[in-house]
N, C-alpha and C positions, 0 to 999 in steps of 0.2 A: 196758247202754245203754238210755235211758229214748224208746221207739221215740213214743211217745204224744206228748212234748216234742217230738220231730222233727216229728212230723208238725202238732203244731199249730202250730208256728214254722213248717212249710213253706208251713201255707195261710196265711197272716199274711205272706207273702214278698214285695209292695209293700212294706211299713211296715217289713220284716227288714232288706233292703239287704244291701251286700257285707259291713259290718264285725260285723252280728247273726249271718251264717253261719259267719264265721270266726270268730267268742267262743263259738259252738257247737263248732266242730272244736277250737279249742284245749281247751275244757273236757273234752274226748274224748279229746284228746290224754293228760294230763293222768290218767283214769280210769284206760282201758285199756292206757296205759303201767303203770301202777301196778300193776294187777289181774293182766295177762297171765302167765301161767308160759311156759318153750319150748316145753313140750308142747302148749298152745294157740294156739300162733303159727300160721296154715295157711300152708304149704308150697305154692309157685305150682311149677307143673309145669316151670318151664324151670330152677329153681332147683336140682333131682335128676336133670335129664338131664344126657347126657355133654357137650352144648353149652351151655353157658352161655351166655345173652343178655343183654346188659347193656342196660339201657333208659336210657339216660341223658336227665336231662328236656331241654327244647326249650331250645337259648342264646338269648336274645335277639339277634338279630345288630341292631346298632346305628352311627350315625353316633359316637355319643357316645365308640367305642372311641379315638376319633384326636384327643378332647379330653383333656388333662390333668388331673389334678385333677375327675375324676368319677368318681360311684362306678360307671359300669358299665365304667371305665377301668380301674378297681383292682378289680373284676373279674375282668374279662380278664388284668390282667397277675399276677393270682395264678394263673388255671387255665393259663397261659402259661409259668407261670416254669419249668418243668423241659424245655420245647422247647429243648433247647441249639443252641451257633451265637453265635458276632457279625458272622456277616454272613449275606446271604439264602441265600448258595452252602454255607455251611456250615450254614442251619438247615434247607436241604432236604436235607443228604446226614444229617443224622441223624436227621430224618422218614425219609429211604430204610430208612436201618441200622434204622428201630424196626419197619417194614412188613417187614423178612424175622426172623422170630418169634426173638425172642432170651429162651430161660427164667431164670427167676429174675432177670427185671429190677425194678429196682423199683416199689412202688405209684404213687408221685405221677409219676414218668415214664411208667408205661403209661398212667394217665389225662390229662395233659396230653398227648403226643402222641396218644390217641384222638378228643380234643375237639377238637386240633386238625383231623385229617383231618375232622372231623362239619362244624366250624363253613366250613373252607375248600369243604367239599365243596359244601355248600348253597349258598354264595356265587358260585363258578361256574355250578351248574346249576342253580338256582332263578331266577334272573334274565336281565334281559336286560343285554348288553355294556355299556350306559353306566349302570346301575345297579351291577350287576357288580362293573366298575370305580370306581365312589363306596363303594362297600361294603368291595373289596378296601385299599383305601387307607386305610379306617380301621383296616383291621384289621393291616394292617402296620403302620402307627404307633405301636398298641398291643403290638403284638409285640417291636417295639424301641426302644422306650419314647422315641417320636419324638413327633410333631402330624404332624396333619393341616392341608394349607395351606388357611385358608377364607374370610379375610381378607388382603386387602394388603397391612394395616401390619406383618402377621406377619413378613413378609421384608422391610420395608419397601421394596414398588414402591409407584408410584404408587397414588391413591385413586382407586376405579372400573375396575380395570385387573384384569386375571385372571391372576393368577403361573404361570408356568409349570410351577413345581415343583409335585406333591403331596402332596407328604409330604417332612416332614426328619427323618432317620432317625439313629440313637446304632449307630452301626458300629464293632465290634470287630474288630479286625485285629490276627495275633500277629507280631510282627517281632523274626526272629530278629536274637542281636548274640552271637556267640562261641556258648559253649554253654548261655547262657541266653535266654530269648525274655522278650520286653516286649509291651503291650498297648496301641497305640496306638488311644484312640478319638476319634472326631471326627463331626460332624455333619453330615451330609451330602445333598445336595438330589436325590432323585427325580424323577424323572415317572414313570405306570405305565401301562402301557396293555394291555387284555384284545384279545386277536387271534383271527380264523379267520386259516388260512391262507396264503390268497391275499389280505388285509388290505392295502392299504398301510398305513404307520405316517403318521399326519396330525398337524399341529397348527396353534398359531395361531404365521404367521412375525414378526408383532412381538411378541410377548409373550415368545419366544425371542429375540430379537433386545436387547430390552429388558432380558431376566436379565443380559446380557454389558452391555449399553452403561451399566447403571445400576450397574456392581461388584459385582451380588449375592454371585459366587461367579466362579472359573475352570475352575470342572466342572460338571457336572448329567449325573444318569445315567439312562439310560432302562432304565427294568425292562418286558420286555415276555416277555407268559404268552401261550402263543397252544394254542389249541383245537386239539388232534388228532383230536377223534373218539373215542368208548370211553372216556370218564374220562381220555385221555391229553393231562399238560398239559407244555407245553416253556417250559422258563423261559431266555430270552436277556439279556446286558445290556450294552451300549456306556455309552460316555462321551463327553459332546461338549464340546470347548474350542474358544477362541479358534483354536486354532492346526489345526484338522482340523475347522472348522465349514464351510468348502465342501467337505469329501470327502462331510457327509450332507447338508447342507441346498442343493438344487438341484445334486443330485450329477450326472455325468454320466451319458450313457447305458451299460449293460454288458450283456453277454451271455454264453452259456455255449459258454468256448473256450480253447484250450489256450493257455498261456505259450510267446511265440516266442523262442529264445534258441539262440547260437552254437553248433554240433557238428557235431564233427569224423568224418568216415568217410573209409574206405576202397573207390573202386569196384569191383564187381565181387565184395567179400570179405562186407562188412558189406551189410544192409538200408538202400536209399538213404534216407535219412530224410524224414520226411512234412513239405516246407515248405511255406508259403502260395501258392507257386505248381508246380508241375510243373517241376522240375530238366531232367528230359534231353527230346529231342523225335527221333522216327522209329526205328528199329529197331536192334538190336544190332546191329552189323557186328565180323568179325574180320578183323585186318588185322596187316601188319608194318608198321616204321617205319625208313626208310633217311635217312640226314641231315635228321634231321624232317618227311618227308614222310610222309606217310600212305597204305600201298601196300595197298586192299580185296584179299579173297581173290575169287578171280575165279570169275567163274559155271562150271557143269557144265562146260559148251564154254566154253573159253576162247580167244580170238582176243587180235591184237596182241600189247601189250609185256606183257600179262597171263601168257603161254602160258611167261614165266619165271618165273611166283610161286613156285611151289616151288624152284625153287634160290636165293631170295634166302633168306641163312643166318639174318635177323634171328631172334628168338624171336616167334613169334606171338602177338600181345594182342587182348582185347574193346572195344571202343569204341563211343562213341553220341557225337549231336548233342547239342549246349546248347540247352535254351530259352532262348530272345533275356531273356526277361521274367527268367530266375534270374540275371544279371547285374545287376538294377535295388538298387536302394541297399538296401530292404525285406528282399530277400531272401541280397544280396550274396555268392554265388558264388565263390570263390577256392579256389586249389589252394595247398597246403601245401608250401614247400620250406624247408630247411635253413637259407636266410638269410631266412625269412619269408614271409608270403602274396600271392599275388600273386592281383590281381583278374581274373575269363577275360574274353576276347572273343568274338564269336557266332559267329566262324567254330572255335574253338578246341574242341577236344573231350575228353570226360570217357574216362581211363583205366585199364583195368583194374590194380589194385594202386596207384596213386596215392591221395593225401591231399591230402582239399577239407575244406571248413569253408562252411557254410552256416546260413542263420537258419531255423532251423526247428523244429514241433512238439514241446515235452517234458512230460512226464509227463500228470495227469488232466485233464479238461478241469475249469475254474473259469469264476467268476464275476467279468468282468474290464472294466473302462471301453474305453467304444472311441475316449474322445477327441470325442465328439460331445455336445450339449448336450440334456437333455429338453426336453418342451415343462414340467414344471413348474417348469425351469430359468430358461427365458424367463420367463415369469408374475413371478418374485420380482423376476428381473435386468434383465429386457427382454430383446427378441429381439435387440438389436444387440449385439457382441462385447466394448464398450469397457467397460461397467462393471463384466461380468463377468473379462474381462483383466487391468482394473486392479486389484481385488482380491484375485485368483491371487498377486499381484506382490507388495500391501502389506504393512508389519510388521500386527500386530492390537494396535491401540490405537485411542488416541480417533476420529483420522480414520479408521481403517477403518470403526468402526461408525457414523459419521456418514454416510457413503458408503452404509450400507445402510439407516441412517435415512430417505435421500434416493430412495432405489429405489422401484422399480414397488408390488414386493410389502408393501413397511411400509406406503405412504401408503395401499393400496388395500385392508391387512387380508388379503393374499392366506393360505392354510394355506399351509405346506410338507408335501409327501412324500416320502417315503422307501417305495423299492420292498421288499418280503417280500423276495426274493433277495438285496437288495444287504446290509438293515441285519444277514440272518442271514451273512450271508458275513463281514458287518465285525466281527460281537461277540460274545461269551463265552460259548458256550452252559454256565451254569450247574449244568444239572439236570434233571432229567426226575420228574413225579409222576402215577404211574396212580390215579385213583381211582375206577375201573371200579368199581358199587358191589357186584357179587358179590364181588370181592376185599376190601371194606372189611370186608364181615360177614364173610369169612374171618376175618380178622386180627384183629376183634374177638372173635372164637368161641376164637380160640387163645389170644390176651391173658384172657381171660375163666377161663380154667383156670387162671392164677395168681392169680386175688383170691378171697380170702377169701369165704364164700357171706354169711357179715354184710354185706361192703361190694357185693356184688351186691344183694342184698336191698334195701338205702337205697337205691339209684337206681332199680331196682326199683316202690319204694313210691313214691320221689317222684316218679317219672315218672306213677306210675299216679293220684296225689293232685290231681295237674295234671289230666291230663285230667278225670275227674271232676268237679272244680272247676266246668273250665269247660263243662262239659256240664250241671251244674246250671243257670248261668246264662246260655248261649247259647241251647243249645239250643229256643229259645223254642217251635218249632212240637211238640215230641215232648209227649206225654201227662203227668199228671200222675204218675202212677204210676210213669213211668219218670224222670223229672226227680225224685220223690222216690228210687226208687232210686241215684240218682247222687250224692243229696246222704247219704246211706247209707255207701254205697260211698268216698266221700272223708271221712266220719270212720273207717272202717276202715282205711283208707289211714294215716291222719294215726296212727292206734296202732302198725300197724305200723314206721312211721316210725320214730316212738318207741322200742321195745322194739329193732331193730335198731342203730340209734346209738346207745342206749347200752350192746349187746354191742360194737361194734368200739368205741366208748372205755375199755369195761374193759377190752378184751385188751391195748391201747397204755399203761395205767398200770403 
């Protein structure tokens, strides 16, 4: 290496520029490829420990991935292609499958799903939520091999108008038929949104409103990732049509409570069952019953016509009062007999060993409409009942969405939301991705024992090539010495480079 040349090209580095440093490295390239034996290759110390560390250089994360026909598109969709899946739900359960260490997997699959976790990882957690989300959208585009919406005319809305959709995506679906499966794919329109928790989901209500009224599509799927904390991400997805767009948009109000529904018990035998109102009222009394009267057992001392209770021969039963309220329509109260239900009276009372039927509490509690309207309900609809009603009511066609063309929330631009509880209650939770990043450098350290120390080495050097690089040329405030070391340093890089790629091309011949 001619160290003299370096360093008079270094002080001449105005007049060098970027493309005089680089005809120095490839000339270097080029030597010390040539020159080097194995035995002078030096050995980086993570290269002979038990862990392997893989350096992989920096991806450029880019908007460009969600453009077609670019080359940092075809790119992506070469370090992509072994992430298998044709859909998002299947290309996260085999990111799952690759994060719990499977040996002797292939090469170009360990390093596609590692770039993939690299590149996703940074995209969450380097950003904030609406870059994030601009970033994330490209990069699912490129992932299946969709665009990204960035223009109007793309979906053909209106000019000026901001589509709803962001991304339309090439979705693979296997459908079975006998005992052969087909592979229906189709195009399909997105929205994606990055969430914390407590997030409502927002958007613009004409612009949604507009995908339906203008024929875009009869579906649009919302993909929403929402931030757990610790690398943990939850990936959700509904689907919104014409015909369940009032369950999301200006949905009712819900809360967290059980499903009320008919069941049958026995008094006295079975646990009374838990209804929306309190069934019996005042205390248990044992009693007999002589031509349906209802004859109490009589106190300690008994006086009067009481002082016969015990010689009345009836079998003695438990009994309690009704609440007046477990007869009302809600909770509807009836005993159970042979030719059918018979609705009680408030004077009438519940019997031991007898069968009622009442509306009440079953199974966990859920997340469940109460029939009342939010206020972001009002806002889209208006606060009055009629145009909300009337659309409950209509088929969904032209007039319905003129109807919402005509509303509060289109002319005035309002969002719509959608509550975290309701939209996770309504849709498919897909997937779950921890990329806690102690965990990733596990998983790399493990993957990392099955590649070859050649194809370690190349990422290795080019990682290391990179920085250097740009250490020579950023680094503007560091010394001269040390800026000439770097440009040093990135022609060793640039030999090592060399001499490792061309051992893993000969072992592959």
């Amino acid at each position: 290496m001619d160290i003299n040349k370096l360093n008079e090209n270094y002080r001449a580095f105005k007049s060098l520029g970027l493309d005089g440093f680089l005809k120095i490295i490839e000339e270097e390239v080029n030597r010390f490829g040539t020159l080097m034996t194995e035995a002078d290759v030096p050995i980086e110390a993570d290269e002979t420990s038990e862990e392997r560390v893989i350096r992989f250089p920096a991806i450029k994360i880019t908007e460009n991935w969600g453009v077609k026909n670019t080359e940092d598109r075809a790119i992506l969709e070469t370090l992509m292609k072994n992430v298998v899946g044709g859909t998002v739900e299947a290309k996260l359960a085999s990111v799952n499958d690759f994060m719990n260490y499977q040996p002797g997997l292939a090469v170009p699959k360990i390093l596609s799903n590692l770039i993939f976790l690299q590149i996703f990882s940074n995209i969450i957690e380097e950003y904030n939520a609406s870059t994030a989300g601009f970033l994330f959208e490209a990069f699912l585009a490129g992932l299946f091999l969709g665009e990204q919406v960035q223009d109007p005319e793309q979906v053909g809305a209106a000019a000026g108008s901001l589509p709803i959709e962001d991304v339309n995506l090439m979705i693979r679906r296997a459908i079975q038929a006998g005992d052969e499966a087909d592979v229906e794919e189709a195009i399909v329109p997105y929205s994606l949104k990055v969430l914390s928790p407590g997030t409502d989901l927002k958007g613009s209500f004409k612009n949604l409103v507009d995908f339906f009224a203008e024929g875009r599509s009869q579906k649009i799927i919302y993909l929403v990732v929402t931030k757990m904390g610790a690398g943990t991400l939850a990936f959700n997805e509904f689907d919104i049509t014409p015909e369940n767009f009032l369950d999301y948009i200006g949905h009712e109000e819900f809360k967290m409570q059980h499903e009320i529904a008919p069941v049958e018990f026995t008094f006295g035998v079975d646990d009374t069952p838990a209804a929306n109102v309190k069934i019996t009222a005042g205390p248990v009394v044992r009693a007999k019953i002589i031509n349906g009267e209802v004859i109490p057992r009589p106190p300690t001392r008994p006086k009067g016509r009481f002082m016969q209770y015990d010689e009345i021969e009836a079998e003695e039963i438990i009994t309690q009062k009704i609440n007046p309220a477990a007869i009302a329509d809600e909770v509807a109260l009836s005993k159970v007999t042979e030719s059918g239900e018979v609705r009680l009276n408030p004077e009438d009372l519940l019997v031991a060993g007898e069968t009622y039927k009442v509306n009440a509490k079953v199974g966990e509690k859920e997340y469940t409409t109460t029939g009342k309207r939010t206020s972001s309900s009002k806002a889209l609809y208006g606060n009055e009942e009629d145009l909300y009603s009337q659309l409950k009511t209509m088929e969904r066609g032209p007039e319905f969405w003129q109807k919402i063309v005509d509303s509060p929330g289109y002319i005035s631009r309002k969002q719509f939301h959608i509550a975290p509880g309701y939209f996770r209650k309504q849709s498919r939770e897909i997937g779950v991705l921890d990329l806690y990043p102690p965990k990733l450098v596990q998983i790399a350290n493990q993957y990392a024992k099955d590649l070859s120390n050649n194809l370690i080495a190349i990422y290795n050097s080019l990682s290391s090539l990179s920085i250097n690089i740009n250490k020579f040329f950023l680094d503007v405030d560091e010394g001269e010495m040390s800026r000439n070391q770097h440009g040093m340093g990135a022609v060793k890089d640039a030999g090592r480079l060399n001499y490792h790629t061309k051992k893993a091309v000969e072992k592959t011949e």
